[in-house]
C-alpha positions in Angstrom: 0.0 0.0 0.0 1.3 3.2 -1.1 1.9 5.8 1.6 1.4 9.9 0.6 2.5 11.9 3.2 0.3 15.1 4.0 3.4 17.4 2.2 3.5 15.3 -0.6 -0.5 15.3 -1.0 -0.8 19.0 -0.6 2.2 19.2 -3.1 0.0 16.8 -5.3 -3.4 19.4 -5.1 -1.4 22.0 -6.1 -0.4 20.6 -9.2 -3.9 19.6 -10.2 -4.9 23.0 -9.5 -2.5 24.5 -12.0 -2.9 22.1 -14.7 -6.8 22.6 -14.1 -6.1 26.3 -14.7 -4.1 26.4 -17.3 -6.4 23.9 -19.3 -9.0 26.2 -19.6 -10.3 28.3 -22.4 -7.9 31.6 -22.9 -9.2 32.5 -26.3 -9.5 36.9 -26.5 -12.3 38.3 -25.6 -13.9 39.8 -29.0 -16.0 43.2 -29.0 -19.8 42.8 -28.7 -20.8 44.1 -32.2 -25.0 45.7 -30.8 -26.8 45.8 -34.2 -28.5 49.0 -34.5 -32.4 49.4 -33.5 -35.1 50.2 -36.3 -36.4 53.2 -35.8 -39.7 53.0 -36.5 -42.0 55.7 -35.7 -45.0 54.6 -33.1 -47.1 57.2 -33.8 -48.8 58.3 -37.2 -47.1 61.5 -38.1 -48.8 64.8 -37.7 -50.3 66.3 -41.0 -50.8 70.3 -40.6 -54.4 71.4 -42.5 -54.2 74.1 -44.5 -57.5 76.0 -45.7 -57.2 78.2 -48.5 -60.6 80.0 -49.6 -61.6 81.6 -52.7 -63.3 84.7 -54.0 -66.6 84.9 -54.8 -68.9 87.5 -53.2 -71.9 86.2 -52.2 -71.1 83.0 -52.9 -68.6 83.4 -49.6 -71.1 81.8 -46.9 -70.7 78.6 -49.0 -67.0 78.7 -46.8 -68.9 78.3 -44.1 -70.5 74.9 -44.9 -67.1 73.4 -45.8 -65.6 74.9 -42.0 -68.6 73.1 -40.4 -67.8 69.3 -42.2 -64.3 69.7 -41.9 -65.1 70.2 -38.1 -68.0 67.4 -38.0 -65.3 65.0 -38.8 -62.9 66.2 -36.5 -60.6 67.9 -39.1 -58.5 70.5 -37.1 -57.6 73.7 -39.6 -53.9 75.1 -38.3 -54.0 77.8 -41.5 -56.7 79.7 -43.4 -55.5 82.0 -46.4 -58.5 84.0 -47.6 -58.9 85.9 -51.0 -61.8 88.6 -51.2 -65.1 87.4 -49.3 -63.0 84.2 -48.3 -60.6 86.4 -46.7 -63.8 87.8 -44.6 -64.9 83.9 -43.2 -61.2 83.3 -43.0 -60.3 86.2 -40.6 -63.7 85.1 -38.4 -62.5 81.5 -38.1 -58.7 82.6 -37.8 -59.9 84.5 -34.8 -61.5 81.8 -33.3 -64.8 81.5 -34.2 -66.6 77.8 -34.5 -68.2 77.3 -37.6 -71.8 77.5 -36.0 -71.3 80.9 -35.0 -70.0 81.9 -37.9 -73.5 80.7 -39.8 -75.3 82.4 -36.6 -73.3 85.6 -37.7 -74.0 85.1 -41.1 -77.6 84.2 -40.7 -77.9 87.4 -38.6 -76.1 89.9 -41.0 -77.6 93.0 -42.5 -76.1 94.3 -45.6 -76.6 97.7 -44.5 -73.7 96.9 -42.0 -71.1 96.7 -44.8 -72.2 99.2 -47.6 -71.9 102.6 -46.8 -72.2 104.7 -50.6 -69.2 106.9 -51.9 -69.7 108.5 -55.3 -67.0 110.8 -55.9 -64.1 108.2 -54.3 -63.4 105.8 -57.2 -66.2 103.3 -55.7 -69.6 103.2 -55.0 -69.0 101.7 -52.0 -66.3 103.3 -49.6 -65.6 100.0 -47.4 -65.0 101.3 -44.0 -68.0 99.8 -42.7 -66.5 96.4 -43.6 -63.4 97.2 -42.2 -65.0 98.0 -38.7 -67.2 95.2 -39.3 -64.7 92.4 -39.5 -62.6 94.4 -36.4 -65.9 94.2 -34.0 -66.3 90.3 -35.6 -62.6 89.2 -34.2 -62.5 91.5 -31.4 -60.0 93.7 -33.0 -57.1 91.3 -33.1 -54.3 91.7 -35.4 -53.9 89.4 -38.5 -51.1 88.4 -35.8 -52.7 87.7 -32.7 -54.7 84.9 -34.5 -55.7 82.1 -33.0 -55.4 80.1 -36.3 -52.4 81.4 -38.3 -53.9 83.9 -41.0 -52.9 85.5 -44.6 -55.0 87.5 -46.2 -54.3 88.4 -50.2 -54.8 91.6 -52.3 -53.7 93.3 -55.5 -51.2 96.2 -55.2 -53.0 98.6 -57.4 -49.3 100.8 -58.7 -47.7 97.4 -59.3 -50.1 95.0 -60.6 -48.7 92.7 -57.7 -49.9 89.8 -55.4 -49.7 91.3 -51.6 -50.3 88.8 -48.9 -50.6 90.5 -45.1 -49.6 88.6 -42.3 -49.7 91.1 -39.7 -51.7 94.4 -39.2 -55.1 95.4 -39.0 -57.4 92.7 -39.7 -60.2 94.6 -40.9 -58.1 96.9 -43.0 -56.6 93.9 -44.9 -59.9 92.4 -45.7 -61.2 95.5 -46.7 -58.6 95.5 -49.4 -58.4 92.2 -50.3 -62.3 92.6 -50.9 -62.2 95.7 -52.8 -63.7 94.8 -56.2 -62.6 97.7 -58.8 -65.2 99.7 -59.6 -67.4 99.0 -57.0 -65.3 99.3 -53.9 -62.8 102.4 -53.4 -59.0 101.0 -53.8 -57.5 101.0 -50.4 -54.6 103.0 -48.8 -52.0 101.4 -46.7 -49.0 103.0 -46.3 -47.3 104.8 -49.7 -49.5 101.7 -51.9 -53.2 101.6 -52.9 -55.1 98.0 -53.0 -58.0 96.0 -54.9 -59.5 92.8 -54.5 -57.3 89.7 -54.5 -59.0 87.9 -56.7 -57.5 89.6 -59.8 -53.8 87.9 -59.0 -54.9 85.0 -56.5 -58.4 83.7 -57.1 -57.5 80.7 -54.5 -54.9 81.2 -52.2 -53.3 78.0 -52.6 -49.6 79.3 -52.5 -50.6 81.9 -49.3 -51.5 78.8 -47.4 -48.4 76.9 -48.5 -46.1 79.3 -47.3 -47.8 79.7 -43.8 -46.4 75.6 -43.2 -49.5 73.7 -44.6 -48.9 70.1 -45.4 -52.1 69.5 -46.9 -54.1 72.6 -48.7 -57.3 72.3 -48.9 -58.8 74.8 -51.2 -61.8 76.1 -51.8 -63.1 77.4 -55.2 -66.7 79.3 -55.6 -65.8 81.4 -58.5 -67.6 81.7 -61.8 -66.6 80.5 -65.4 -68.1 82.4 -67.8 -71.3 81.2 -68.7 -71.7 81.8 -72.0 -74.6 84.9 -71.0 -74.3 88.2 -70.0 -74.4 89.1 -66.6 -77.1 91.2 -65.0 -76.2 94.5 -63.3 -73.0 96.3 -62.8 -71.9 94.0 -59.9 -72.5 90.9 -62.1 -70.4 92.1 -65.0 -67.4 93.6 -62.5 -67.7 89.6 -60.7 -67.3 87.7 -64.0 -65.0 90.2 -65.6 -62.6 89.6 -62.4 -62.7 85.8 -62.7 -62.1 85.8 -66.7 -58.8 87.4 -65.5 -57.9 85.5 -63.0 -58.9 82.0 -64.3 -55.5 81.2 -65.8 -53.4 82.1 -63.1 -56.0 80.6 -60.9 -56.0 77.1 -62.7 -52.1 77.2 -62.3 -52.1 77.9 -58.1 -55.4 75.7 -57.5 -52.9 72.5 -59.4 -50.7 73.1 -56.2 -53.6 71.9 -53.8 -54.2 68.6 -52.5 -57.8 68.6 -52.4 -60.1 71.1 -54.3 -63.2 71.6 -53.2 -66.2 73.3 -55.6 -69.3 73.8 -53.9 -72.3 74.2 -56.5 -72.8 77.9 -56.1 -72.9 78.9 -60.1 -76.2 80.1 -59.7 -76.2 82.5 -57.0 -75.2 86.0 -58.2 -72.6 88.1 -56.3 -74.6 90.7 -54.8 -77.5 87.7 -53.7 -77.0 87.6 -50.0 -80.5 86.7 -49.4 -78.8 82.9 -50.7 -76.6 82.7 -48.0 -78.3 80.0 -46.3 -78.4 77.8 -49.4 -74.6 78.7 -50.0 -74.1 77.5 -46.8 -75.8 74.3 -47.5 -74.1 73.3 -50.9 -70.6 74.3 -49.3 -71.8 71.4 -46.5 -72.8 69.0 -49.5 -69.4 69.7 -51.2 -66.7 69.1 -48.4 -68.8 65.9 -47.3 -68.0 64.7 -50.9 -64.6 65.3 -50.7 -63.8 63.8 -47.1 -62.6 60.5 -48.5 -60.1 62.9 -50.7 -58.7 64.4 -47.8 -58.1 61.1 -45.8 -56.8 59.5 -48.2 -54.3 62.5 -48.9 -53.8 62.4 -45.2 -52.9 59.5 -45.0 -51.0 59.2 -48.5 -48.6 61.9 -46.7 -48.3 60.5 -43.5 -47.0 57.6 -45.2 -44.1 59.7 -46.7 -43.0 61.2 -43.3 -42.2 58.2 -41.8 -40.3 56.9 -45.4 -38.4 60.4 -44.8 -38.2 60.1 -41.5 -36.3 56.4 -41.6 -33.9 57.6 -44.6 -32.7 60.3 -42.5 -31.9 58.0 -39.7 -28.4 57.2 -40.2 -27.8 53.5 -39.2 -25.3 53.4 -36.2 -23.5 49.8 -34.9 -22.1 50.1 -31.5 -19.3 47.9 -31.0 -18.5 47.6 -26.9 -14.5 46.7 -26.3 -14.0 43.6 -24.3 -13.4 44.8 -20.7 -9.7 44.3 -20.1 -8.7 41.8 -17.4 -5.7 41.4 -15.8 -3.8 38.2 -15.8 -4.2 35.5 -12.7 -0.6 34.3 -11.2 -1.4 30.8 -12.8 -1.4 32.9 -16.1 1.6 34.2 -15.6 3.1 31.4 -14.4 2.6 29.9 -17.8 3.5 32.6 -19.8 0.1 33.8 -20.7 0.3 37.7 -22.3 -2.4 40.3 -21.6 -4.7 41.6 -23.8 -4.8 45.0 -21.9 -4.1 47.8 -23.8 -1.4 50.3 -21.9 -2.8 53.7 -20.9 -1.5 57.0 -21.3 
């Protein structure tokens, strides 16, 4: 029987030990490559509305109608343009009126509280009753204390130019942008005269754009020429405003994402006894074209989030092995380090 000493055993364990250590795996540590994540967005991007509304007289209330669909299907408007009695509904809503008061106001209004006759001015109607009208209507807010961000369009009369106001006196601007020549005295502000914007910007398409509309929807009650001559001086001054401006106006209202045309062809521009069917056929008209506009919503939301994931840069993250320093059984065998020296 063989005898081990305790010295010689504990001699023996040793040994084990080291071989034991120096058996196992010392392959480097490699970096941990972390792919990068997808960055997806979770929530549908946010489309800004843009309402751009047209010229048309009388046939304004139809505006109206379209405000109160877009609002019965929870469409929020973040920018209205307005061009000549679109310009008048626009700087109401801007200001914070719901569409059922603005019908309520509309319903309510006496012609008598916007004509006030000027025969020896260059109009036979001066316009300063508007003005003051549309100031007691938004509480005499500027175009820029808005509640909805506003532009309002008119003619520069010396230079033949579009002018859009985005700040000033609200009543003053629609007063200008509603001046129709001939009927309406051209207005002063500043060194330059103004006229109705209809003659350069029938549908303020472009207006709307630039206040940071994703979607424009705009809204178009003017007249083609029908082929008949218009009754009364008003009716001739309408229709010879929109002849002008149809060609310029078929090139902005391309730039729209929805158009909207409510059947008003019939109602004349001084008829404001029609209001309530304007109203009605502007209602008719937007309900139509809500599948449109969601679908265009949607059509750009998609493209967000394809712009949104090609800007994202793809990143890898590689984590360096965490350096560890040698055991003394390491050592003892020769094993080198894989720790980089500091400076």
């Amino acid at each position: 029987m063989l005898f081990i000493s305790a010295r010689h055993f504990f001699v023996l364990v040793i040994l084990l030990l080291l071989v034991s250590c120096a058996s196992q795996d010392s392959r480097p540590i490699t970096p941990q490559v972390i792919p990068p994540a997808k960055n997806v967005p979770t929530a549908k991007p946010k489309i800004r509305i843009g309402l751009a509304l047209g010229g048309g007289a009388a046939k304004g209330f139809a505006h109206i109608g379209v405000i109160k669909m877009l609002e019965a299907n929870g469409m929020r408007v973040e920018y209205v343009a307005g061009t000549s009695a679109g310009s008048v509904v626009g700087a109401m809503y801007a200001s914070g009126m719901t569409s059922f008061e603005l019908q309520k106001t509309a319903l309510a209004l006496n012609e008598d509280q916007l004509r006030d006759i000027s025969l020896f001015s260059g109009g036979v109607v001066k316009g300063q009753k508007l003005q003051n009208y549309v100031n007691t209507m938004v509480k005499q807010k500027p175009i820029e204390g808005m509640k909805i961000p506003l532009a309002i369009v008119a003619t520069q009369l010396e230079t033949g130019e579009r002018t859009v106001f985005t700040r000033g006196n609200t009543g003053q601007a629609v007063r200008a942008s509603s001046s129709i020549p001939g009927v309406f005295e051209p207005v002063t502000i500043g060194q330059w005269h103004y006229v109705d914007g209809g003659i350069v910007s029938p549908v303020p398409v472009d207006a709307t754009r630039r206040l940071g509309a994703d979607l424009v929807i705009a809204v178009d009650i003017s007249s083609k020429a029908s082929g008949k001559n218009p009754d009364g001086m008003m009716g001739i001054v309408s229709q010879s405003i929109s002849i002008m401006g149809q060609k310029l106006g078929a090139q902005e209202l391309a730039r729209a994402d929805v158009i909207i045309r409510p059947r008003v062809a019939t109602i004349g521009p001084a008829e404001f006894e029609q209001r309530h069917q304007a109203i009605i056929e502007g209602e008719k008209a937007a309900l139509a074209a809500m599948p449109q506009i969601k679908a265009r919503i949607a059509e750009l939301q998609q493209e967000k989030i394809v712009a949104l994931i090609k800007q994202s840069k793809p990143t890898t993250t590689v984590v360096e092995p965490v350096c560890q320093e040698l055991s003394f059984t390491d050592k003892l065998f020769g094993k080198e380090s894989n720790c980089k020296a500091s400076n």
